[in-house]
N, C-alpha and C positions, 0 to 999 in steps of 0.2 A: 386762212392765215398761214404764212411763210414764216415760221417759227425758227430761229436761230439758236445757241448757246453761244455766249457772250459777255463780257464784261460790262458794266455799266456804271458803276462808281470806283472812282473818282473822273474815269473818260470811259466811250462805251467802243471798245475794244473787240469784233469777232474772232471766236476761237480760231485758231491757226487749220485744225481741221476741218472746219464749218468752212472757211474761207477756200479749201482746196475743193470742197464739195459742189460751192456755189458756183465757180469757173469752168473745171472739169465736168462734173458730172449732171448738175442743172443746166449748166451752161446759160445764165443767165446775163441779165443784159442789164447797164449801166442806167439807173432811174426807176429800174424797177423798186413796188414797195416791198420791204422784209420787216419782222416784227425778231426782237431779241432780247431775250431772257438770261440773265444769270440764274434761275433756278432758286433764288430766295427772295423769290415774291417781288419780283421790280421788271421793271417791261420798257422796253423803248423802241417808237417805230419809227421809220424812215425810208428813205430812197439812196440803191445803192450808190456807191462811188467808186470806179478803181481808178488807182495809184501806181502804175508797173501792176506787178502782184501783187501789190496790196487791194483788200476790199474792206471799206472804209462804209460809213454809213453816215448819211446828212440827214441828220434827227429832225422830225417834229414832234414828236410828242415823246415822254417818260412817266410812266406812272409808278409811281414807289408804295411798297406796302399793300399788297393785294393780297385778298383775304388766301387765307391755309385750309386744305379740310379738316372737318372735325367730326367725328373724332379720331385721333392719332393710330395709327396703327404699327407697331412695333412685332416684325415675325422673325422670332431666329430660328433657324432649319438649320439641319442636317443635310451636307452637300448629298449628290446620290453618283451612284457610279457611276452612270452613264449621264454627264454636264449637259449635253442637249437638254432634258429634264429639268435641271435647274436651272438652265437661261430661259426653257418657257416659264416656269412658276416666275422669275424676276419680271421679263417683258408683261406678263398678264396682271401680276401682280401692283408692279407702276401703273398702269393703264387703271386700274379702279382705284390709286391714290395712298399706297401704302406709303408711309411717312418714314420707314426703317428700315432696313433689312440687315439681322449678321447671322453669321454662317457659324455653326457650334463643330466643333468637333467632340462626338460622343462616342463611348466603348465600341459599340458598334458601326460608327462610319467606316465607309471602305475608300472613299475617296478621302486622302489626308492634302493632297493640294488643290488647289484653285487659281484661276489667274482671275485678281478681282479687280486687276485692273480695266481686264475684258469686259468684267458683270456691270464697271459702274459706267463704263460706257454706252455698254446696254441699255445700262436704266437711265440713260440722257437720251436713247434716242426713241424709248417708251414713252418718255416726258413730252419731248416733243411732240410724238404723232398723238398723245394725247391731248396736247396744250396745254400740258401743267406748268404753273411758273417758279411753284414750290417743287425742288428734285426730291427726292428720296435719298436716306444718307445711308449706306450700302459700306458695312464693314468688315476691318480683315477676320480671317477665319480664326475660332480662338476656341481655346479647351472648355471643358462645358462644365468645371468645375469652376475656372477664372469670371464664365459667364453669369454663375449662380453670383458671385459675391458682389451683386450690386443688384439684385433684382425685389423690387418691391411688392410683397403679398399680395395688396389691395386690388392689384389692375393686371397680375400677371397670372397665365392660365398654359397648362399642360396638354395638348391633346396628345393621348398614349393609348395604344389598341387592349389594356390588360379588363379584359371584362370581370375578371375576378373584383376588382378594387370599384369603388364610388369614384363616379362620373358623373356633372352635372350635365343637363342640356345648355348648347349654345342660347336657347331661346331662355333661361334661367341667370345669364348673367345680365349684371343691373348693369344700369346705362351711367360709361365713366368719361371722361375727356379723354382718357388714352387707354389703348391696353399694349399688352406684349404676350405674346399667344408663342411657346415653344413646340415645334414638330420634329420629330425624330427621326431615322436614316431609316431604310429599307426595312430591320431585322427590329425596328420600333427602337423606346429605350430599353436601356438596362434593368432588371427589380431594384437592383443597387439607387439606382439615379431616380427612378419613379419615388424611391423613397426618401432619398433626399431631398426632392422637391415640398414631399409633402413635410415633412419634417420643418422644411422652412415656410412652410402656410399657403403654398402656392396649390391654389385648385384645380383635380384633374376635369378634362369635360370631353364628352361626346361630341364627334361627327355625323353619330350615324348609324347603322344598324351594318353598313357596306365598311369593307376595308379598303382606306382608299391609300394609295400611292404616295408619297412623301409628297410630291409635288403638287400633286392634285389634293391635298391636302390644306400646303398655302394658298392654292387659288381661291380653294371653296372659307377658307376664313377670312383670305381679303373681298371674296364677293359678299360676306356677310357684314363685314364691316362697311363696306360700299353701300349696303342697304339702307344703314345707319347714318349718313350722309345728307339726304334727303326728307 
């Protein structure tokens, strides 16, 4: 499948850079078939067209409302100094169906910018080579006390390196339609912030006996959630 991003209601529209991709660098040819995704769940296939530079698509088929995975997976991180790092945990992250992604800034981040416009192009084109039709919605970076004030106990979980404190095992949390799983920068969280969390009811949990990397961190909870899928 020759997966696009693209408009599709109210007319099915390819993105302006999808469309420079498909000339220059496929160098594709007039009739071939392409398949095109807006990213929320609706698909329409067809054979190309060009127009001058325009690349136009002669539809047959559209299907709308194509099922989402479940269950939802919601990970806000701690960017990491070195962004290579975090654009692998996004790309790997897409690829087994993460449904969220926002970027916290906590006592300890050392990275305080991001360009996320970069990240969520990223994760269009993770989407793609995975064939997802559902994108992931990938947001700006935001203070991680602004991020507490909306987060809900029941589904939302800490993973923090402080072996002093109670941790539950991943393999101990009940099966929900969604969660939202916080991971922390390099230097972990804060005691300040581990206790705020728990303060607001939110449960800490183990990764593991191994300290893993901020990054390698998101992969290994969106591969767990991925397991959960199936």
């Amino acid at each position: 499948m020759k997966l696009f991003f693209g408009q599709i209601f109210p007319e099915i529209l390819i993105d302006s850079d999808e469309q420079q991709h498909i000339t220059k660098v496929l160098r594709m040819r007039e009739g071939e078939e392409i398949f095109v995704t807006d990213g929320n769940g609706n698909l329409a296939k067809g054979n190309l067209i060009f127009e001058g530079k325009k690349v136009l698509l002669d539809v047959s088929e559209i299907k709308e409302g194509l099922p989402n995975f479940s269950p939802k997976l919601h990970i806000a991180i701690a960017p990491t100094k070195n962004i290579d790092r975090i654009e692998f945990f996004v790309e790997k992250a897409v690829e087994m169906g993460i449904s969220e992604i926002s970027f916290i800034l906590t006592e300890k981040t050392e990275r305080k910018n991001i360009s996320i416009d970069k990240l969520r192009k990223q994760a269009i084109g993770a989407s793609k080579q995975s064939h997802r039709f559902h994108f992931p919605k990938v947001n700006d970076l935001t203070k991680f006390s602004d991020f507490m004030k909306n987060l809900d106990s029941e589904n939302t979980f800490v993973a923090h390196c402080n072996e002093n404190l109670k941790r539950i095992s991943l393999n101990d949390i009940p099966k929900l339609e969604n969660y939202t799983f916080l991971i922390g920068p390099e230097g972990d969280f804060s005691d300040k912030e581990i206790q705020l969390l728990a303060d607001k009811g939110i449960k800490a949990v183990s990764l593991g006996n191994q300290r893993l990397r901020t990054e390698t961190a998101g992969i290994f909870v969106s591969a767990w959630n991925y397991d959960k899928m199936f």
